[in-house]
Steps between C-alpha positions, in 0.01 A plus 500: 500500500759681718834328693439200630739361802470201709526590882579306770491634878562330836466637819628274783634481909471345793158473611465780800620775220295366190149446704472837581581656123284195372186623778542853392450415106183342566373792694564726214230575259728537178742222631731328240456214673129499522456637073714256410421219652477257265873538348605505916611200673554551914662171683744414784785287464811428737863636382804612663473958561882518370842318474556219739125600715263238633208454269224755561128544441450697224236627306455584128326708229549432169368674191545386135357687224564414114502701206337865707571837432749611739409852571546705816219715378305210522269487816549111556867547409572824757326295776738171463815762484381669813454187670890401372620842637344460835594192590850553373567764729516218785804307507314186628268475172647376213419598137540415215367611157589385153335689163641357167356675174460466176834579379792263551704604763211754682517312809425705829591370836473634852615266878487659842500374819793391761474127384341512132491161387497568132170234467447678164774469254506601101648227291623574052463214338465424104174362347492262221155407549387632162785371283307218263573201589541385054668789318519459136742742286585578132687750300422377212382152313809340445648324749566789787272373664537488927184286690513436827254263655486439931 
């Protein structure tokens, strides 16, 4: 079985600094990019590179992945957290990465860049889903009895 998380990862810029880090995944032989391909979704969309800026072409990777075990250890895992670290480290690539666990309240999240967006955000909310809709009590057989019917 093991931890499970649900991971979320986008990598994003203008389109002169992301084409190049982009190019260089798909060069490498144990890319994230390239492994993962299928959970990886690369597009270009127009949005303003900080407060008050003209809009901007920009480019985008996204990664989703649901219910995985989170593990640096992990070969697929240390390649997605090198490719986090590296493009971190310029200030012209935003990142962002979101892990939420198992447990309530394990929620890991990580932004960098000069003007992060915050395109991934973690919402709490309460789920009645799975409360019957007809709910039919007794204590007893007299008449403490409570039905409620929808």
């Amino acid at each position: 079985m093991g931890y499970r998380s649900d991971v979320t990862i986008a990598i994003y810029g203008s389109e002169h600094v992301i084409a190049p880090l982009l190019a260089a995944q798909r060069m490498l032989s144990d890319s994230a990019i390239v492994a993962d391909k299928d959970y990886v979704k690369s597009y270009g969309f127009s949005a303003p590179l900080g407060y008050g800026s003209e809009f901007v072409k920009q480019h985008m990777i996204l990664a989703e992945f649901e219910n995985v075990k989170w593990y640096e250890s992990y070969p697929d895992v240390h390649r997605w957290e090198n490719l986090v670290s590296e493009a971190s480290q310029n200030p012209e690539i935003c990142t962002e990465f979101v892990r939420i666990g198992e447990e309530s309240g394990d929620i890991e999240t990580r932004y960098s860049g000069d003007d992060c967006a915050h395109y991934i955000e973690v919402f709490s909310t309460i789920n009645t889903d799975e409360i019957p809709s007809d709910t039919t009590y007794s204590e007893d057989q007299n008449d403490n009895s409570i039905t409620n019917a929808s």
